[in-house]
N, CA and C atoms as an extended XYZ file, in Angstrom:
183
Properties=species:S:1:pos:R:3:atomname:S:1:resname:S:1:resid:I:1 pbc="F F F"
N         3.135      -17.351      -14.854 N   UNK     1
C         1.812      -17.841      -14.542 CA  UNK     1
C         1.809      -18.653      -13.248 C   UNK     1
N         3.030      -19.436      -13.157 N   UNK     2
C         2.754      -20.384      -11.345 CA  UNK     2
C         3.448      -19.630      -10.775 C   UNK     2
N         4.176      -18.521      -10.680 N   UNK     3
C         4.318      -17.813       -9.644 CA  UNK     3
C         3.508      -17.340       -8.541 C   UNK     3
N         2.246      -16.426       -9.352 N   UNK     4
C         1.329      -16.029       -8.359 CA  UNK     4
C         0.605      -17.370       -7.754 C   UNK     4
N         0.115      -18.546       -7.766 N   UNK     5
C        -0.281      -19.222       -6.809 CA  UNK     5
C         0.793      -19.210       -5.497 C   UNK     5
N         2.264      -19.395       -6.686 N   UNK     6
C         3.280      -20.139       -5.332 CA  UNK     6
C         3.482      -19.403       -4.643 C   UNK     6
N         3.475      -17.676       -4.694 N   UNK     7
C         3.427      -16.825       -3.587 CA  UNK     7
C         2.069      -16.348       -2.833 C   UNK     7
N         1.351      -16.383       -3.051 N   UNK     8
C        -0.075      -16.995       -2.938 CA  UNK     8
C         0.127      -17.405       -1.054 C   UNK     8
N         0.588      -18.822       -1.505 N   UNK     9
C         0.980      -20.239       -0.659 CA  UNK     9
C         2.082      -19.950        0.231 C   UNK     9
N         3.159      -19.489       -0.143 N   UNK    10
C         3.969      -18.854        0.406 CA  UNK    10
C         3.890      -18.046        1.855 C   UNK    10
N         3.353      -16.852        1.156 N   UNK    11
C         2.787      -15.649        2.209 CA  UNK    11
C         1.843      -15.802        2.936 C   UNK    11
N         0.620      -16.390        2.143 N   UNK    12
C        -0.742      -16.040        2.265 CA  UNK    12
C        -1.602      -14.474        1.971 C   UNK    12
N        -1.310      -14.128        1.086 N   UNK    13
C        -1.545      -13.071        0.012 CA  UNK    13
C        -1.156      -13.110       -1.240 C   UNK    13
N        -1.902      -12.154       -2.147 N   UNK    14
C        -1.542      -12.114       -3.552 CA  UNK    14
C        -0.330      -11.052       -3.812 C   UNK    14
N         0.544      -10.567       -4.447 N   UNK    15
C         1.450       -9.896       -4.819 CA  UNK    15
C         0.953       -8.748       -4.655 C   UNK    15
N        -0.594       -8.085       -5.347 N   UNK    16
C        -0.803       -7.326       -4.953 CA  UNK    16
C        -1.463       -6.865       -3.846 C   UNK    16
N        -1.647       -8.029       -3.057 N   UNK    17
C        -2.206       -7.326       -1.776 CA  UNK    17
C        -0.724       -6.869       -0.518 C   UNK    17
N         0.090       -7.768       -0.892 N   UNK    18
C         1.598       -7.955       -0.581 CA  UNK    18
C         1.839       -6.338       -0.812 C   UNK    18
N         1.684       -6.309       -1.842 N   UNK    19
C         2.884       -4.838       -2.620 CA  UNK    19
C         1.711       -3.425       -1.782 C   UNK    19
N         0.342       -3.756       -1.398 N   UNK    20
C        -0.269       -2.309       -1.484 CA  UNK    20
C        -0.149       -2.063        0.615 C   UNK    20
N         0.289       -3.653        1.120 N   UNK    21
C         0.466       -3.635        2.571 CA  UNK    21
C         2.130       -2.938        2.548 C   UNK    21
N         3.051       -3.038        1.652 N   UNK    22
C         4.551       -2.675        2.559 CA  UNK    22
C         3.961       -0.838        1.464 C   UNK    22
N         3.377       -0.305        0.587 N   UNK    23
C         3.066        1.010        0.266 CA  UNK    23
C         2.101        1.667        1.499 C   UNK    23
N         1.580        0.717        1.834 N   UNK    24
C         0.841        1.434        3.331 CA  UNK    24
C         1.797        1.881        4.699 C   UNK    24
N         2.687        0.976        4.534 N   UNK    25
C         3.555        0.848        5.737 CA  UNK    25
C         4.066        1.934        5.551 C   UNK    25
N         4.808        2.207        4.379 N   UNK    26
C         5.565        3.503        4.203 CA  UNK    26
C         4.813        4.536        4.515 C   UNK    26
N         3.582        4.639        3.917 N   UNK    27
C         2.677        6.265        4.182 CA  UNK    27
C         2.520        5.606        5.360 C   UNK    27
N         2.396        5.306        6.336 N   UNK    28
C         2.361        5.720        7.929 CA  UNK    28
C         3.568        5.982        8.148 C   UNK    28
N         4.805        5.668        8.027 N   UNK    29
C         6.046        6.559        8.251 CA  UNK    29
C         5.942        8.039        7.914 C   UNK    29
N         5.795        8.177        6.456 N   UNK    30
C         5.303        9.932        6.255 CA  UNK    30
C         4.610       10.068        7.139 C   UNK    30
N         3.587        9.884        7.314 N   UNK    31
C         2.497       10.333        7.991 CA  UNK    31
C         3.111       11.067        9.699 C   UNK    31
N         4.259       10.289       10.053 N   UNK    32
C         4.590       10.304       11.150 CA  UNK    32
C         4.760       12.317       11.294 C   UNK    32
N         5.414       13.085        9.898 N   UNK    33
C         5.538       13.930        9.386 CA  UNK    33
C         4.735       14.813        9.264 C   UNK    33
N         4.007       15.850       10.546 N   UNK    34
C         2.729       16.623        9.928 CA  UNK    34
C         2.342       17.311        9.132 C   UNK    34
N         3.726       18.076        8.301 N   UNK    35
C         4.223       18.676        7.248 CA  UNK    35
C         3.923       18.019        6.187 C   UNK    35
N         3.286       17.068        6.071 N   UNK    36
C         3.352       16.279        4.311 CA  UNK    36
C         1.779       16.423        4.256 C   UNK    36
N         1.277       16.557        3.472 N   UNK    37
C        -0.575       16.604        3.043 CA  UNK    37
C        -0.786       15.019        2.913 C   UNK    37
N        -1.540       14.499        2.802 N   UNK    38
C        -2.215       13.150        2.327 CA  UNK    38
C        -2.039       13.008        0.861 C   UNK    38
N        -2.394       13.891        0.283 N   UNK    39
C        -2.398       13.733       -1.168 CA  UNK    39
C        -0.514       13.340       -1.383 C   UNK    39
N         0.134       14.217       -1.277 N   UNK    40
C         1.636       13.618       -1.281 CA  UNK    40
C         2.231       12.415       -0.712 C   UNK    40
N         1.485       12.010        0.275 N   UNK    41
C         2.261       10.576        0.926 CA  UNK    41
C         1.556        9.583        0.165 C   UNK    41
N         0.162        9.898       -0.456 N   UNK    42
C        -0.305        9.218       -0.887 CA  UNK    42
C         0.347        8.550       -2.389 C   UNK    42
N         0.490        9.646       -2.924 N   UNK    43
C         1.782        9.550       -4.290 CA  UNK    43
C         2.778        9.247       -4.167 C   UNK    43
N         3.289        9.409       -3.319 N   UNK    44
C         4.798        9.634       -2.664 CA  UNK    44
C         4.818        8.011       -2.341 C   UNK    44
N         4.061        7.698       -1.862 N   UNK    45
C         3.685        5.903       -1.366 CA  UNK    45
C         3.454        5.093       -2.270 C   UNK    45
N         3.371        5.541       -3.789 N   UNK    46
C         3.085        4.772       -4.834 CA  UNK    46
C         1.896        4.619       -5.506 C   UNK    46
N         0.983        5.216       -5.181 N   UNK    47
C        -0.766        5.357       -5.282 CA  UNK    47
C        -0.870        6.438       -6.520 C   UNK    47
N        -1.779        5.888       -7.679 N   UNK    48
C        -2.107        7.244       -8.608 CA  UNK    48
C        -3.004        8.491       -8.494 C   UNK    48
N        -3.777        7.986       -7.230 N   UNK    49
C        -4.978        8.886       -6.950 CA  UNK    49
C        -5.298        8.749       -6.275 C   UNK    49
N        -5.703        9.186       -5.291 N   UNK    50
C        -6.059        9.865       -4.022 CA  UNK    50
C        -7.389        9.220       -3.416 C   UNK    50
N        -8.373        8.769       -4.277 N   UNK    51
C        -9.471        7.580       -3.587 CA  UNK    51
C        -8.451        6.129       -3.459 C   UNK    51
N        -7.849        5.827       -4.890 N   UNK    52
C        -7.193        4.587       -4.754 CA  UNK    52
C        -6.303        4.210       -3.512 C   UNK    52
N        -5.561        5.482       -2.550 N   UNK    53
C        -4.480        5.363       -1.861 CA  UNK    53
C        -5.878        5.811       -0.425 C   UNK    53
N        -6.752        6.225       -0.257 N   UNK    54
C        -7.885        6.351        0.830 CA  UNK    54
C        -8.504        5.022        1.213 C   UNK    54
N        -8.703        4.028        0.306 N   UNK    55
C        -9.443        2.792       -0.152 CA  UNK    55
C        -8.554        1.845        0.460 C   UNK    55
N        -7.327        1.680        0.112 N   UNK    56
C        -6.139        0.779        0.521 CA  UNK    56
C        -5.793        0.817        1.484 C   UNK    56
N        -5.823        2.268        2.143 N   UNK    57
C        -5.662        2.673        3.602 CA  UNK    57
C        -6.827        1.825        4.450 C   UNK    57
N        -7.849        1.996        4.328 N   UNK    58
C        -8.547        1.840        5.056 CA  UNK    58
C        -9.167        0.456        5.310 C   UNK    58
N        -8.465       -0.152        4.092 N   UNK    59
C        -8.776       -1.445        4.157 CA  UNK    59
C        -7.416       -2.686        5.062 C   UNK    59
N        -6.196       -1.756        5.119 N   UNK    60
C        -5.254       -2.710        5.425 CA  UNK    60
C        -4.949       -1.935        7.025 C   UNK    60
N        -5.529       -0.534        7.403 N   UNK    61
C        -5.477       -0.161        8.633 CA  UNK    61
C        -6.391       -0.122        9.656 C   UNK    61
């Protein structure tokens, strides 16, 4: 339970905004790859579905 403030304070993000910025980072590495579809880097990046991993994108790029 005081974890998430103290990383919070720490970073300046929540764990999950933390965890969905270094899953973004990675799908722009795939991405680098023209051979991979979206839908796969998107999974492949940790995302269950394909709006959820569009949404995250677009919010942290």
């Amino acid at each position: 339970m005081f974890i998430m403030p103290f990383f919070k304070l720490q970073v300046g993000m929540t764990i999950f905004e933390y965890l969905n910025k270094i899953k973004i980072e990675f799908a722009c590495k795939l991405l680098m790859d023209n051979n991979l579809s979206l839908m796969y880097v998107g999974l492949d990046s940790g995302f269950n579905n394909q709006s959820h991993f569009n949404k995250q994108f677009k919010k942290i790029i």
